[in-house]
C-alpha positions as CSV (number, residue, x, y, z in Angstrom):
1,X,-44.9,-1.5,43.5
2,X,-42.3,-4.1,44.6
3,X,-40.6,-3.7,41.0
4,X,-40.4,-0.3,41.8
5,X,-38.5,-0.4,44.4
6,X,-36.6,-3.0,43.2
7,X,-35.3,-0.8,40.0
8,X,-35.1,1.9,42.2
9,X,-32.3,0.0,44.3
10,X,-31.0,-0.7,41.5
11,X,-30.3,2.4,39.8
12,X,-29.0,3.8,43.4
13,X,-26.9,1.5,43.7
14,X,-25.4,1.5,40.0
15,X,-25.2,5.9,40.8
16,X,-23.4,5.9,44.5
17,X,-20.8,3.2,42.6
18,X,-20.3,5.6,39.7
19,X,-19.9,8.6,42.2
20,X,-17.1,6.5,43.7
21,X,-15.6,5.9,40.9
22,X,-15.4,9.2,39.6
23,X,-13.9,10.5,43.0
24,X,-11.4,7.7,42.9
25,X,-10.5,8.8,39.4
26,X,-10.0,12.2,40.9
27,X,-8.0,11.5,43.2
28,X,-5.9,9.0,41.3
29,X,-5.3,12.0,39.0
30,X,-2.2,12.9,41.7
31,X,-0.2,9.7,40.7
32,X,-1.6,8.0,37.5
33,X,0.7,5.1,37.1
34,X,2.6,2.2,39.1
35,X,5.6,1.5,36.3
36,X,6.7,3.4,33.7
37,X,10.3,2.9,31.3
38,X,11.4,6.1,29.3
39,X,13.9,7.7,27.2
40,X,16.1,10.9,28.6
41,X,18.6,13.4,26.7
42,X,20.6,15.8,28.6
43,X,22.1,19.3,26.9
44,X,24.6,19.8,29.9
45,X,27.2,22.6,30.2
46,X,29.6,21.1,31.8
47,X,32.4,22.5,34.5
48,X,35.8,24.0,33.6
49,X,39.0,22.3,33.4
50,X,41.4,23.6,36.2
51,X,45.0,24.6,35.4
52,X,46.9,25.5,38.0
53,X,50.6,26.2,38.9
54,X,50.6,24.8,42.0
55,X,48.8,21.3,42.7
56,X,48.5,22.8,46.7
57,X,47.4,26.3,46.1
58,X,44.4,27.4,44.3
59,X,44.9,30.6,44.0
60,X,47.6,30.5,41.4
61,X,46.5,30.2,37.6
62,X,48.3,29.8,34.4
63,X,50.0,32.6,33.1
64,X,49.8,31.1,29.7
65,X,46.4,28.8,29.8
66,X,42.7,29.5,30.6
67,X,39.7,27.1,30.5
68,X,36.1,27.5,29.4
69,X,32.9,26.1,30.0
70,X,32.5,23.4,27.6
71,X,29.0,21.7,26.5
72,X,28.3,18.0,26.6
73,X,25.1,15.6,26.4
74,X,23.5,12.6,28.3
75,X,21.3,10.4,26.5
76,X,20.5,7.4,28.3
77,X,16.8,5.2,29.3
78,X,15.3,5.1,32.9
79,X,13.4,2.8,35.1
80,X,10.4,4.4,37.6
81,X,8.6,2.6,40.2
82,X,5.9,4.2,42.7
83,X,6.3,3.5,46.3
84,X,3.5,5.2,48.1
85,X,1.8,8.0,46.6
86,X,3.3,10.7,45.1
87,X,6.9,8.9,46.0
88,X,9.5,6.6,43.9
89,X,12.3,5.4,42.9
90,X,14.5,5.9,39.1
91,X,17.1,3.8,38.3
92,X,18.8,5.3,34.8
93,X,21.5,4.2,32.8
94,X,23.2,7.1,30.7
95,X,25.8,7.7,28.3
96,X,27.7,10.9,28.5
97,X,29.3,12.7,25.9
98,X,32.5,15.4,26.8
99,X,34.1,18.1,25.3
100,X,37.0,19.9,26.6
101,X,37.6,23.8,25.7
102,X,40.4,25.7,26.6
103,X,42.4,28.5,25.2
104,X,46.1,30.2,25.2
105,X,46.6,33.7,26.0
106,X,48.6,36.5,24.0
107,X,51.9,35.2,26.1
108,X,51.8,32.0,24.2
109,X,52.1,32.9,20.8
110,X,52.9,36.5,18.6
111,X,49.3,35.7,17.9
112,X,46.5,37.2,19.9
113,X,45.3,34.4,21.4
114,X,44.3,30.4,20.3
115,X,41.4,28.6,20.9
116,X,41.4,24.7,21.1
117,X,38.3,22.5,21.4
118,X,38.7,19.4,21.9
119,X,37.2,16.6,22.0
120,X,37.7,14.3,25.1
121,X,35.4,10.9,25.1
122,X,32.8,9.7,26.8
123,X,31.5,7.8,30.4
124,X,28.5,5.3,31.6
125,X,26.6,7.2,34.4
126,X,23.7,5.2,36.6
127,X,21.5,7.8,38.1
128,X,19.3,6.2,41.3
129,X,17.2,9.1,42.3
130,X,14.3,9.1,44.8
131,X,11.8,10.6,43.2
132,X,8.5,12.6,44.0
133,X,5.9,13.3,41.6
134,X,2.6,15.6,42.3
135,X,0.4,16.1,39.0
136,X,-2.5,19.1,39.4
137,X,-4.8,17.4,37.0
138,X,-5.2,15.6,34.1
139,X,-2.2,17.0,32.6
140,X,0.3,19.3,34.5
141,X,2.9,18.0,37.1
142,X,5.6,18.6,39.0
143,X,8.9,16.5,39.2
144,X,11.4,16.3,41.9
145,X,14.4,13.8,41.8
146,X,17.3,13.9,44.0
147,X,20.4,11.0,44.2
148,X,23.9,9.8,43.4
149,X,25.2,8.9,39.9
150,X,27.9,6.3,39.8
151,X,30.8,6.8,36.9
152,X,32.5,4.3,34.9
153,X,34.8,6.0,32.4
154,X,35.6,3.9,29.2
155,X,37.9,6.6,27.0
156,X,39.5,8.7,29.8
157,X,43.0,9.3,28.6
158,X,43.8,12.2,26.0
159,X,47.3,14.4,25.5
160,X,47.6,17.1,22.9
161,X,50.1,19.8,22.3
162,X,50.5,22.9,20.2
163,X,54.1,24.4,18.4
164,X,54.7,27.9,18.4
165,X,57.3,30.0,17.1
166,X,59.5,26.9,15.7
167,X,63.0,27.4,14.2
168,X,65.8,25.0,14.0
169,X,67.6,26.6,16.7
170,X,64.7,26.0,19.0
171,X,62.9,22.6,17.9
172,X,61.3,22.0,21.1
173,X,59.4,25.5,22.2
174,X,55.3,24.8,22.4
175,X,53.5,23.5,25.2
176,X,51.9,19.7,26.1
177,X,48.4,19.3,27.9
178,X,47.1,16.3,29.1
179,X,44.4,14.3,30.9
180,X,44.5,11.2,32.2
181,X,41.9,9.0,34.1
182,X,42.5,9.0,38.0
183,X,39.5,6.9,38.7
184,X,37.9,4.9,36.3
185,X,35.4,4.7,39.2
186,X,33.5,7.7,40.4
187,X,30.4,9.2,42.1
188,X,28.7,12.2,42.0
189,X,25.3,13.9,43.6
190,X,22.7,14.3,41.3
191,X,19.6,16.2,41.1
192,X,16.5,17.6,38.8
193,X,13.4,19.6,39.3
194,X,10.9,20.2,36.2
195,X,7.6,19.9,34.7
196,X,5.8,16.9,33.4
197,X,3.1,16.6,30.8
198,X,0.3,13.8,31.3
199,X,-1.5,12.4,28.2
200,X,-4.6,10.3,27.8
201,X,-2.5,7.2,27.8
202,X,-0.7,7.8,31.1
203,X,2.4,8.6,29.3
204,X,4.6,11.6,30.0
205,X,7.2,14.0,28.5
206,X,9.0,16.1,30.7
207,X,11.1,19.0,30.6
208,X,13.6,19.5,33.5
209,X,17.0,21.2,35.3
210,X,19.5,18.9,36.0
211,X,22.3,19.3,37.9
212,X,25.6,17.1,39.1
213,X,28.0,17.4,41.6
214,X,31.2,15.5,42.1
215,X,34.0,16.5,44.7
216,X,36.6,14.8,43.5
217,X,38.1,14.9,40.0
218,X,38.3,11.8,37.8
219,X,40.7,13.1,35.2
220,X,44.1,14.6,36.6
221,X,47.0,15.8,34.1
222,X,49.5,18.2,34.0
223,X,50.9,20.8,31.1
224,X,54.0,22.8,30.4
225,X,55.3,25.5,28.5
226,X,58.7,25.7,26.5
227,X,60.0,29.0,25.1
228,X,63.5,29.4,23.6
229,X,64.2,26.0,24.8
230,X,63.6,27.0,28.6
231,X,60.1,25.6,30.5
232,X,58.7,28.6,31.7
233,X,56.0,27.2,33.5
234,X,54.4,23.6,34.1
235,X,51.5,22.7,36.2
236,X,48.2,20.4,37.0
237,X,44.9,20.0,35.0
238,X,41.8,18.1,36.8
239,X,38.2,17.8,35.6
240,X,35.3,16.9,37.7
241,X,32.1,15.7,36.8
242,X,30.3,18.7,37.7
243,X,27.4,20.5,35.3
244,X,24.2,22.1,35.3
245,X,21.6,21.3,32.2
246,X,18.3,20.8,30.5
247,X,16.8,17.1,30.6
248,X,14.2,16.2,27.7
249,X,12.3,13.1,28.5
250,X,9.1,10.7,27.4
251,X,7.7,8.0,29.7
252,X,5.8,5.1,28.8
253,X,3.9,3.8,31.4
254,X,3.7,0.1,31.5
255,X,1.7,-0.5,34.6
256,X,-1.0,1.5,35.4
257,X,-2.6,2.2,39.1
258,X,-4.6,-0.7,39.6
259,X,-5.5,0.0,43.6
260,X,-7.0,2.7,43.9
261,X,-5.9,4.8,46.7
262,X,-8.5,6.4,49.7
263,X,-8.9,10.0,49.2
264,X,-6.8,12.3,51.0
C-alpha cells in the first residue's frame, strides 16, 4: 500500500511539473528569445531632389529642371536585446546606397525632353530603435520599431553638366548641376512596422515598412542655365534623407529565454 502511494506522489508530482511547463512554454510563445544578431536589406524609394529658383521661396520651380523619385538600398546587420516582455532595444549599422534622377524639360534642348540618372554615392546610417515585438503563436508576429538614425556621409560631393545646342559662336550654352555635402553629420527619424516569421530554432525572417524622416538636407548645391551665351536662370538643389521602403530581414537568435516569465 505504502508503495502505492508513494508512486502515486510520484507520478503527480512529475504531471503538475509538466503542466507547468507546458503553460510556461505557452506563454513564453509571446517573446521567445533574449539576444538575437541579424542581417537587414532595404529596397527604399528615396525623396526628390529640390530645385528651386529662389533658396527663400518654395513655391518657385525650375523652368528648365524637374526631379524624380529615385530608388536606393540599405543593407546593413542589427543588434536586438529584450528588455521586459514584449519590449527592446536595436542597435543597426547600415550602408546606404543613392541614386539621383532628374530630368530637363522641352525648354532645355530642341529635343523633347532628357533624362539623366545618376549615380550619387553612398552613407553609414546607425538605426537605434526601441522596439516591441508580440508573436500570436508558434510562428506569426508582429514588429514595431520606432527611433533616430545618425548619418555619416563618406562620398557626398558630385557635379555634372550637360551641352546643348553648341556652335562656335556660343561655346558655353548648357547647364551645370551640382551637390555638395552640407553636413557630413546628420540625423534623421526612423521607423518600421511588419511581420515576423518564427521557426523551430527561434530564429526569424521578417518582412517590413520602413520609413525615414530628416528635416534638414545634407546635400545642398546649386545649378544654372546658359543659352546664347546669357544665364537664363540659376538656382539651389538640396536632398534630404527622407524615403519610404520594404525591409527584408533574418534573425539569429543567440540567447534564448532562459527565465521564464509568470503568465499574464
Amino acid at each position: 500500500m505504502k508503495k502505492t502511494l508513494f508512486f502515486l506522489s510520484v507520478s503527480l508530482f512529475f504531471i503538475v511539473l509538466e503542466s507547468k511547463s507546458q503553460t510556461s512554454e505557452t506563454n513564453c510563445l509571446h517573446y521567445p528569445y533574449n539576444t538575437q544578431v541579424g542581417l537587414n536589406l532595404n529596397l527604399n524609394m528615396l525623396s526628390k531632389i529640390r530645385i528651386q529658383q529662389d533658396y527663400y521661396v518654395k513655391s518657385t520651380p525650375s523652368d528648365y529642371f524637374r526631379s524624380y523619385l529615385s530608388f536606393g538600398g540599405d543593407f546593413g546587420v542589427y543588434l536586438y536585446q529584450r528588455v521586459y516582455k514584449w519590449f527592446g532595444v536595436q542597435i543597426g549599422l547600415e550602408h546606404s546606397s543613392l541614386t539621383l534622377c532628374y530630368g530637363g524639360t522641352e525648354n532645355l534642348t530642341d529635343e523633347k525632353s532628357i533624362y539623366m540618372d545618376y549615380y550619387w554615392g553612398g552613407a553609414w546610417t546607425f538605426p537605434i530603435l526601441f522596439n516591441a515585438s508580440y508573436y500570436f503563436n508558434g510562428k506569426h508576429g508582429i514588429d514595431i520599431s520606432f527611433g533616430g538614425a545618425p548619418l555619416i556621409l563618406f562620398a557626398g560631393d558630385a557635379g555634372w553638366g550637360c551641352g546643348f545646342g553648341r556652335s562656335y559662336e556660343n561655346p558655353y550654352d548648357g547647364c551645370h548641376f551640382r551637390l555638395d555635402t552640407e553636413q557630413p553629420y546628420n540625423f534623421s527619424l526612423y521607423a518600421k512596422i511588419g511581420y515576423n516569421h518564427l521557426f523551430r530554432n527561434k530564429n526569424t525572417f521578417g518582412v517590413a515598412i520602413v520609413g525615414s524622416f530628416a528635416h534638414r538636407p545634407y546635400a545642398k548645391g546649386y545649378y544654372e542655365i546658359t543659352k546664347n551665351n546669357t544665364m537664363v536662370e540659376c538656382g539651389y538643389t538640396s536632398l534630404r534623407h527622407t524615403f519610404i521602403g520594404i525591409q527584408f530581414s533574418y534573425g539569429f537568435s543567440m540567447k534564448k529565454l532562459l527565465c521564464v516569465p509568470r503568465s499574464e
